[in-house]
C-alpha positions in Angstrom: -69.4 256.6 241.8 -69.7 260.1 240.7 -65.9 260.2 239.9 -66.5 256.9 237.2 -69.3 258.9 235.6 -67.4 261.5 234.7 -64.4 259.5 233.8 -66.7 257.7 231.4 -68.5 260.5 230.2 -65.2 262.5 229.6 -63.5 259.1 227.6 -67.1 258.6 225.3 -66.3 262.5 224.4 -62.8 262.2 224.0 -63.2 259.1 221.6 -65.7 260.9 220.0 -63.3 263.9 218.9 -61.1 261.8 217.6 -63.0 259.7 215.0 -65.0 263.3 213.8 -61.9 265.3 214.0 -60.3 263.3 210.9 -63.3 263.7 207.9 -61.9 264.9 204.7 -63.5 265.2 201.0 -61.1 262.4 199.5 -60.6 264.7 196.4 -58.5 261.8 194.0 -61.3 259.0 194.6 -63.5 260.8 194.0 -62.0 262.2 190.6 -61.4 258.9 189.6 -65.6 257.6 189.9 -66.5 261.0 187.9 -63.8 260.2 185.7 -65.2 256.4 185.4 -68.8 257.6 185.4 -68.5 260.4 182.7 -66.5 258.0 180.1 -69.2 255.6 180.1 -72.1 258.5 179.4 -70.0 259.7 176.8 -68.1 256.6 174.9 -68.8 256.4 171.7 -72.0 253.9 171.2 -71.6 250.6 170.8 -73.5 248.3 168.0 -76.2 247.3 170.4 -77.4 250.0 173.2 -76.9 248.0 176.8 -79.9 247.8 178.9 -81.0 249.9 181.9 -79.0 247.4 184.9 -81.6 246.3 187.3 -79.4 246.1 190.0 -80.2 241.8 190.4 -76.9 240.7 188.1 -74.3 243.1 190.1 -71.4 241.7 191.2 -71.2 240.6 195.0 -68.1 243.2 195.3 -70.5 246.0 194.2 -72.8 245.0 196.8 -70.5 245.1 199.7 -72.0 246.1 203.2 -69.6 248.6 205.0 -69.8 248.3 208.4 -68.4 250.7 210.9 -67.8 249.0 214.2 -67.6 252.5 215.9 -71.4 252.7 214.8 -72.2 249.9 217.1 -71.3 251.9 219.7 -73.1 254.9 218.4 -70.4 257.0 217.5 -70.4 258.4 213.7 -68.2 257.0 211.0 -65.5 259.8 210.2 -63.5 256.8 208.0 -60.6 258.5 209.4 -58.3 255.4 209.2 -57.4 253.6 206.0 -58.2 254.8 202.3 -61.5 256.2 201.2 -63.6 254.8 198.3 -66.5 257.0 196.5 -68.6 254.2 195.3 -71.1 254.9 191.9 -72.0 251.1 191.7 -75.4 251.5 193.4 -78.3 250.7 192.1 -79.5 253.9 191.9 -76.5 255.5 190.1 -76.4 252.6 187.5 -79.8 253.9 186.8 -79.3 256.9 186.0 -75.7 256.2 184.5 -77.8 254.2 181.8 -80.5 257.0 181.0 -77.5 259.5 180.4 -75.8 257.3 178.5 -78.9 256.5 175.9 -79.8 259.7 176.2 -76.4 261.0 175.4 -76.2 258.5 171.8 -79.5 259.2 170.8 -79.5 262.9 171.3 -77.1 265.4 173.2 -74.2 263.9 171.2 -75.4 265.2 168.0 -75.8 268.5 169.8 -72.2 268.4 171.2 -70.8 267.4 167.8 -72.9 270.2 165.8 -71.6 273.1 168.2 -74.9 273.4 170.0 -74.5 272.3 173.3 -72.1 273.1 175.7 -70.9 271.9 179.2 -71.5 274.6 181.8 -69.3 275.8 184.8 -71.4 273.7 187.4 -71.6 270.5 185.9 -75.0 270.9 184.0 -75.1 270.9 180.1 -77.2 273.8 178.3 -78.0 275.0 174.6 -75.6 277.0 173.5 -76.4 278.0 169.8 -79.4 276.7 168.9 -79.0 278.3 165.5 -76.8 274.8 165.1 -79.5 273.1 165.0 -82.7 272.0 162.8 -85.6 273.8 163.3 -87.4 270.3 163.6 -84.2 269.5 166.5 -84.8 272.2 168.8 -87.6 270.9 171.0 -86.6 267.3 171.4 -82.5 268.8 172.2 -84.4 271.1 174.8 -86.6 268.5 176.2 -83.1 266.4 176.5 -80.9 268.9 178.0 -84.1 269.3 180.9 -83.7 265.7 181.4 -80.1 265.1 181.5 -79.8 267.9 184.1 -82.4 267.0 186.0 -80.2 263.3 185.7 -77.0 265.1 186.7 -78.3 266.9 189.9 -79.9 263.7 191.1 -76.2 261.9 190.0 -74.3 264.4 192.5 -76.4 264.5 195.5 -77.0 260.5 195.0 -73.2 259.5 194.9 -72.8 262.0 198.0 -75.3 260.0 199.9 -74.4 256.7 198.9 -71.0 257.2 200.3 -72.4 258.9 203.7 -71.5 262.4 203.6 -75.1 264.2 201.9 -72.5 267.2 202.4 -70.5 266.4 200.0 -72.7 267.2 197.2 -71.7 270.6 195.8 -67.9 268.7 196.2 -69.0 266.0 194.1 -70.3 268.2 191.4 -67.2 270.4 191.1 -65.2 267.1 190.7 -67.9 266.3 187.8 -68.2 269.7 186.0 -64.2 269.6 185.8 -64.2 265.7 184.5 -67.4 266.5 182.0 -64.9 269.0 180.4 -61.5 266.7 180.7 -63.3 264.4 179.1 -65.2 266.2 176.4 -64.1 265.6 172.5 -62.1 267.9 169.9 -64.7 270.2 169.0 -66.8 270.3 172.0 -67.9 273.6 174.1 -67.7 274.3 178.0 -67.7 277.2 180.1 -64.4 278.7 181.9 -65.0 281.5 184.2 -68.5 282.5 182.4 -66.7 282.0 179.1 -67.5 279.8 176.5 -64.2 277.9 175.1 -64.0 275.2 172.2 -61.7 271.9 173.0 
């Protein structure tokens, strides 16, 4: 009897090893949702602003429940077989997807356009030069700056959860501050190495 305990013990450990063994940060999915998100904060506005998505008309696609059969068992997900998907169609991401994005037409853009803000080396936004802007400009572009960053630290460590690895967060923003800049406009600031650079 001993011997099957030990046999069992030793195979629930050496199954375990191989499903954690495999993690990885899936660096090209997850380039591809911060190059997905960060086009749709920054497109240009359209005639009508969308509203904020209460998460009740998603698709059923975007709603999908991932279900690891290991889990059942009660060893962790590693999603070492077949191809990795970062998600950013939750709920909660939408949410703040659609505050950046008004946020972004109604304020910051004006600020990017003008010279006054710029994108920083970890994937926050601050104010450059305010001497770019109006007097009258300076408190509302501070007050929106504080917001959006408070938006894009919440973005990072949310998409990290929602796709099961909360360690992944400082990952996820890298991806981000290099896809805010990618994506900026002609004319636009961001840092390089401490440095401020025009695109």
């Amino acid at each position: 009897m001993k011997h099957w305990k030990g046999l069992t013990i030793a195979g629930t450990l050496a199954v375990s090893a191989c499903v954690t063994i495999n993690v990885y940060f899936p660096a090209a999915e997850a380039q591809e949702a911060a190059r997905e998100f960060v086009e749709k904060v920054i497109e240009d506005a359209p005639a009508a602003t969308a509203p904020v998505p209460d998460g009740g008309g998603m698709a059923w696609h975007e709603l999908r429940l991932r279900i690891d059969p290991l889990s059942l068992v009660g060893i962790g997900s590693a999603h070492a077989q077949g191809t990795p998907d970062i998600t950013i169609k939750t709920p909660a991401i939408q949410a703040i997807q659609a505050r950046m994005q008004q946020r972004f037409d109604s304020t910051l853009r004006a600020g990017f356009d003008a010279g006054a803000l710029g994108f920083t080396d970890d994937g926050l936004i601050t104010v450059r030069d305010a001497s770019k802007l109006a007097l009258k400009d300076r408190v509302p572009m501070n007050t929106a700056v504080a917001d959006d960053n408070r938006d894009r630290r919440a973005v990072y460590r949310e998409v990290a959860v929602a796709n099961g690895h909360p360690e992944w967060e400082s990952r996820i923003r890298d991806v981000f501050a290099r896809q805010w800049v990618d994506s900026a406009r002609s004319g636009w600031w961001y840092q390089q190495g401490g440095q401020w650079r025009q695109k």
